[in-house]
Structure formats: C-alpha cells, structure tokens
Residue, then its C-alpha position, 0 to 999 in steps of 0.5 A: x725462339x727457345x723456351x724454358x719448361x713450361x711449369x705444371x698447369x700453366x696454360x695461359x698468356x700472361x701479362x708483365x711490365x718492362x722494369x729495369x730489375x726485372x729478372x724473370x724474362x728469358x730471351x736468347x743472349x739476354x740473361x743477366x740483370x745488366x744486359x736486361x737494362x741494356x736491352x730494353x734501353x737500346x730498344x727504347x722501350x720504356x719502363x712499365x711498358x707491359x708485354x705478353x708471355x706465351x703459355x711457354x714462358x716465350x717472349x715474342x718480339x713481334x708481338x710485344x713490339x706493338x706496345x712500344x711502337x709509334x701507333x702506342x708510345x702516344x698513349x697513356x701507360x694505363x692505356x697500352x696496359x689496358x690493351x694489353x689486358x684485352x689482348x691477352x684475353x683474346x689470346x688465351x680463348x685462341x689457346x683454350x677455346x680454338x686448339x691453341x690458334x696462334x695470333x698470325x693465323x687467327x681468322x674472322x670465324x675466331x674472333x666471332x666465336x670470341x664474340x660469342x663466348x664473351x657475350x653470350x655463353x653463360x660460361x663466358x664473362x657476358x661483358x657489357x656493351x661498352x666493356x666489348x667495344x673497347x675490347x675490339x678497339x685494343x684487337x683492331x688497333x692490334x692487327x691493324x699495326x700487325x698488318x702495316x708491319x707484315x706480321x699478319x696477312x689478314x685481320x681477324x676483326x671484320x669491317x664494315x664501312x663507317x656511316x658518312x656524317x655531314x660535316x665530317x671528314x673520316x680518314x679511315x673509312x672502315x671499322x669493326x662491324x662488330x662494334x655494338x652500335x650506340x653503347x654507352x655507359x650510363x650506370x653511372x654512379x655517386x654520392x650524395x655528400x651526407x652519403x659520402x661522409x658517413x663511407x669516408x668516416x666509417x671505411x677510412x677513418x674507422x668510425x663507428x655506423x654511429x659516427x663516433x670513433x671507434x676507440x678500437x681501430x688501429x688504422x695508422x693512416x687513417x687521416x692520409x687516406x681520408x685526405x687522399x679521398x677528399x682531395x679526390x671528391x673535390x678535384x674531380x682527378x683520376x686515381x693515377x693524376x692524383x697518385x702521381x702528384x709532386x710536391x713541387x707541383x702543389x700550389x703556395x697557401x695563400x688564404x683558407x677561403x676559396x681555391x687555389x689552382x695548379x697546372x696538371x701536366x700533359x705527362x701523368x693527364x690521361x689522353x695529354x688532357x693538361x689543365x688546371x685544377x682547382x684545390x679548396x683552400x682547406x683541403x690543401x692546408x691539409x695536404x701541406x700539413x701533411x707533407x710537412x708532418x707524416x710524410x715528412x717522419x716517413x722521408x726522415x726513418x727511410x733516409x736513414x735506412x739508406x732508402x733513396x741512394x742517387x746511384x742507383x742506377x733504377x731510380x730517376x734522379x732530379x740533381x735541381x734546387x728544391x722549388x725551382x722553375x728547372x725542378x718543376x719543369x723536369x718533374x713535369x715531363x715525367x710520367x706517372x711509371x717515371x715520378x714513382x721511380x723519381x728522386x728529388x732534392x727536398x730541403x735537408x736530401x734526397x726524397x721521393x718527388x710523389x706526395x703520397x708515400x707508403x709507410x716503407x717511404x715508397x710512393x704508393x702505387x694505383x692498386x695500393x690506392x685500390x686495395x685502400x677503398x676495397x678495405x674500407x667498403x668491407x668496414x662499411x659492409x661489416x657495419x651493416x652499411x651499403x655504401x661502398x665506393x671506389x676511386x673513379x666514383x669520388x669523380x662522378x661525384x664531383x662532376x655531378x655535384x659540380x654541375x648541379x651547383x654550376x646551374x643552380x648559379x647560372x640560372x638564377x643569374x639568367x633570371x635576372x637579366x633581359x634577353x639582351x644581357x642573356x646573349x652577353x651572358x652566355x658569351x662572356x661565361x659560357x655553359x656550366x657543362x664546358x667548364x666542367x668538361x674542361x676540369x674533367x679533361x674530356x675531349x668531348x662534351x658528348x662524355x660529360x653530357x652524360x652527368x646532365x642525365x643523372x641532374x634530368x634524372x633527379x629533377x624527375x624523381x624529385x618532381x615525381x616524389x611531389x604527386x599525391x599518393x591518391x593520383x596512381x589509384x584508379x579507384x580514387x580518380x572519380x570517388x569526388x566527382x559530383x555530376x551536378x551538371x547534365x551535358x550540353x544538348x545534342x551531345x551523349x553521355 
C-alpha cells in the first residue's frame, strides 16, 4: 500500500476514529471527503469506529478490519476504543523495542519480552495486575480473530489450558497463560457525602475552603457541572450513560419527594446492560430547569447561527414529534458516538437530541466531562484541599453508600421478624447487593461484591477505633493486676 512521507520524528502507531469528515486518511482512490463517507458507509463501518495508522501514515485493511467485524460490532464503542488502545501499545513496543517486527510476524519471545517491559523494567509503564490482564484480553482476542481470518498463521499470545470448575461448561478450552492469576481490583476509592460536598463546592462551584462563595471565580457553568456530578453520585451511571442521555429520555416531575425512574437503553448501556435507574426527585427538578432555562438559551443563539441544519449530511436527523413514542424509540436505538451527532424536533426547531450541551451548543463529549473534574480537583489542590475525584469515583460512591444504607434497612427488618417470616423476607425482597448490582448493571454479582469490602472494611476500623489506647501497651497489660490469690495446688506458677 502507498504511503505518504513520514513526518520528522513520527515513529509510532497512531490511533483515530472513523468520522465521516475525516480528511486526513490516505488510501489508494479514496482522497476526497465524499468517497471518504461512500467508503466507510459501504463497508458498513460505523462512525467512531477507531483504527490504527502505521508509523508511515498507511492504513491497513486487515488489520483495522477487526474493529469493525462481527467478533467487535457487539461491543460498546468505548470498548473497540479501548482494545484499540491496547493494541497500539503492543504495536509500537514491536516497533521500538524488537527492530520494527511487524504484527504478522510476532512470535511468543515478543510478547514475553512485552510482558516484561510492561511489568517489570523500571523504564516501562510497571502497570498493575488488572491493567495487564485486560491488555492480553484485547491482544488475544486480537489474534484469535486475525488467525480465524488467515492473516497470521500462529498467535503470539500463549496458552494454557483453563482449570475445569464443576458446574460449568467452557467452550474455549484455552486462554493466555499470561493472564496474572486472581487480579482483581480492590483500590477502589469514594467519598464520605461531607467529603464530597466540600470537592463539588469548592472545584466545581468555585467556593472558598471555607464554604463560602468566592465573589471572584468566573465560572459560567459552574451550576451545570455541579448538576452533572450530582446526577451522577446519586444515579450510580457510568460518565458516557450519562453523557449520552436524551431529553425525551428524562422522566415527568410528578412529586419532590421520593424517585422517579427511567429506562436506560440497551444502546449508550456498556455491556447492553438496559435498566432502570432511579433519579431523586430533587435532582430532576434541577435538571429540568436546567433544560428549560440554560440549555434552552444555548438551543436559542446556536440556532440562530444556522447550527443544527437537517441536511447536513453528517448529522443523525429524527423528523418525529417532540415526546413521541416514535422519537423516544428512534432516540433509543442510537448509541452514544450516534446521540452527539443526533438532531431532534424540540418544540420551536431543530435541537441536539443530548442534555448536556457546551456553550457552542454542541454535546459535550466524554473528555470535556474529564477535563471539567481535573479542573476542579486543581481548584481543590490550589485551596490546600486533598480531595479530588474523578467520574467513575462519584459511581463507587453511590454503589457504597447505597449498600450501606440497603443493609442498615435490611437488618433491622430482619430483627424483627422470626426465622419464619426471614425465609419469606428474603424471597419476596431478596439481598440488598442483587439490587444494586442490577442498578450498576454488573453482569456478576462477584463485581459488585467488591463494594461489600470496603462496608467490611469500615466496620473494621470503626470497631478497631472503639479500643482503648491502653490495650496496644504492653507495658500497661499487668500494671493492674493484683496477685491476691496463690495457684491451686499441684500446679506451678
């Protein structure tokens, strides 16, 4: 395949997305924006879809078609970006560290060196446990499809046979043998509410360390972001769920008090995790002024400027009535790359069919939402502060803090009932932690089992906090001890 001069210094593999205004792709008869859109359309290649440039700017089929076949398509779009990631990374130690070995040629010596370079050499990244698992996940499932396809004729990843459990039925009977046995992740981190506030007032609300607003901060949309975070801590939904939300999607305000559920669908869920989700009444009272009043004035100057046109040929356009069964149906089957491209008939013309828009009256995209929390913890960290949080914290949050107040009610339900009525208990309501595993979306209750840790780990410490000083001195143990008596008879001191 032909390719373009490599720019001075450029050696590495580089990662992009599928879009249809794209223009820096090079490939032979496609040079033009509209045989761009025909291409990638004819090869039904979604937008977003992420591929893989070589350090000379070359695109290659057979290596991108992975991210766009069958064994991908099921998965989330974050999820072919992440293996896409992965890959790279594998790609580009080939290119560095073993004299440019292309991906065809890669043997099991290359990916152990990889291994140790990752892991091990104190000039590689040392990633964790976990963080290298799902890296030889995304390799193996890489050359697993490259072999089916006859791309490769061996994989580089080696293999082990899988343990056999009683109960279960394995099609696959190999995986990596480089898989780190029983990683898991248990860093994982939250906020006590009080703790949480102070982070949400003083790095997104620009308050003062003591809690009073700071007459000279100049955030514009301090309220939004702060809505945004609290929308989150309380829902338990993922940064991209919540950033790809609809308007039509957010339930009627029926009562302040209490919850209002809503259906998250199948298509912005990661892992098709579908689900109800429960919104506090107060934080969608907010969220609806907000559609109706900031949203609404950034909707009103964008359209002005001629912002959301219908024909545009890049755009996703929903022709249906605002609210309609039809709208919210079409809205649904839309993923999360999709809704920020989607246009809807709001009820005076064309709007984003996303909540949260920007200022520019574009949807604001994950990283924005990332760049938003790093900015606040830098006004934490300025205010001598050391909290800090990032999106998928303010989940941890709610997961722990749900459970903790779930089994506080459960408990004290169960003590008043007999063994009996426990029994009936139990089947009618079942266990706090199912609940909150299905408002997680977590295919295994073993994922959200390890929130039940952190509650263990606190019990610990609270009981551990209750002991007297006195008892870690050895010195005080016998300081009271008064030998009144003499041992019983026949028996030594």
């Amino acid at each position: 395949m032909e390719a373009v001069p490599r720019p001075s210094g450029l050696q590495r593999w580089t990662l992009h997305r599928a879009r249809d205004h794209y223009r820096e792709i090079y490939l032979p008869g496609v040079e033009w924006l509209g045989e761009w859109r025909d291409w990638l359309r004819g090869a039904g290649i979604p937008s977003g879809t992420p591929f893989l440039l070589s350090p000379q700017l070359t695109y290659d089929f057979e290596l991108n078609a992975f991210f766009y076949s069958s064994e991908m398509l099921v998965s989330a779009m974050s999820t072919r970006c992440g293996y896409a990631a992965d890959i790279r990374t594998f790609l580009n130690f080939l290119e560095e560290g073993r004299s440019g070995t292309g991906w065809r040629d890669a043997a099991s010596e290359d990916h152990l060196a990889y291994m140790v370079w990752r892991r091990e050499d104190p000039r590689g990244a040392r990633v964790s446990d976990a963080t290298w698992n799902r890296e030889v996940a995304a390799m193996d499932r890489f050359f697993r499809w490259q072999l089916s396809q006859g791309t490769v004729r061996e994989s580089p990843i080696p293999q082990r046979r899988r343990r056999s459990r009683r109960g279960r039925r394995t099609v696959d009977p190999t995986q990596p043998s480089t898989y780190v046995p029983g990683a898991r992740r248990s860093n994982i981190h939250w906020l006590p509410s009080a703790s949480y506030r102070v982070w949400r007032d003083v790095g997104l609300r620009g308050y003062q360390s003591s809690g009073l607003p700071n007459p000279r901060f100049r955030g514009r949309w301090a309220d939004r972001n702060a809505l945004f975070a609290d929308a989150m801590v309380r829902t338990g939904l993922r940064l991209s769920e919540q950033a790809s939300l609809a308007t039509c999607e957010l339930p009627s305000l029926h009562t302040l008090v209490g919850y209002h559920r809503f259906w998250l669908p199948k298509a912005i869920a990661k892992g098709g995790s579908s689900r109800f989700v429960y919104l506090p009444s107060p934080i969608l009272r907010d969220i609806q002024a907000y559609v109706e009043t900031d949203r609404r004035q950034i909707v009103i100057r964008a359209r002005a400027r001629g912002k959301y046109d219908p024909s545009d040929r890049s755009m996703v356009v929903i022709d249906e009535p605002y609210g309609s069964s039809r709208q919210r149906k079409m809205v649904a089957s839309l993923g999360p790359e999709e809704r920020s491209r989607a246009l809807i008939r709001g009820g005076d013309g064309w709007e984003p069919a996303v909540v949260w828009l920007g200022e520019e009256g574009s949807p604001l995209a994950r990283k924005s939402w990332q760049g938003i929390f790093e900015e606040a913890n830098g006004r934490c960290q300025k205010a001598g502060l050391s909290v800090s949080a990032h999106p998928h914290l303010l989940r941890h949050t709610y997961a722990v803090t749900t459970l903790e107040l779930m089994y506080r009610g459960h408990l004290q339900n169960l003590g008043r009932f007999n063994p009996t009525q426990r029994v009936h208990y139990r089947m009618v309501w079942g266990e706090p932690i199912r609940w909150v595993q299905s408002r997680l979306g977590h295919r295994s209750q073993e994922t959200t089992s390890l929130y039940l840790h952190i509650l263990e780990r606190l019990e610990m410490e609270t009981r551990m906090a209750l002991i007297d000083e006195a008892w870690d001195n050895p010195q005080t143990l016998f300081a009271h001890l008064h030998d009144s008596e003499a041992p019983p008879d026949g028996e030594e001191r």
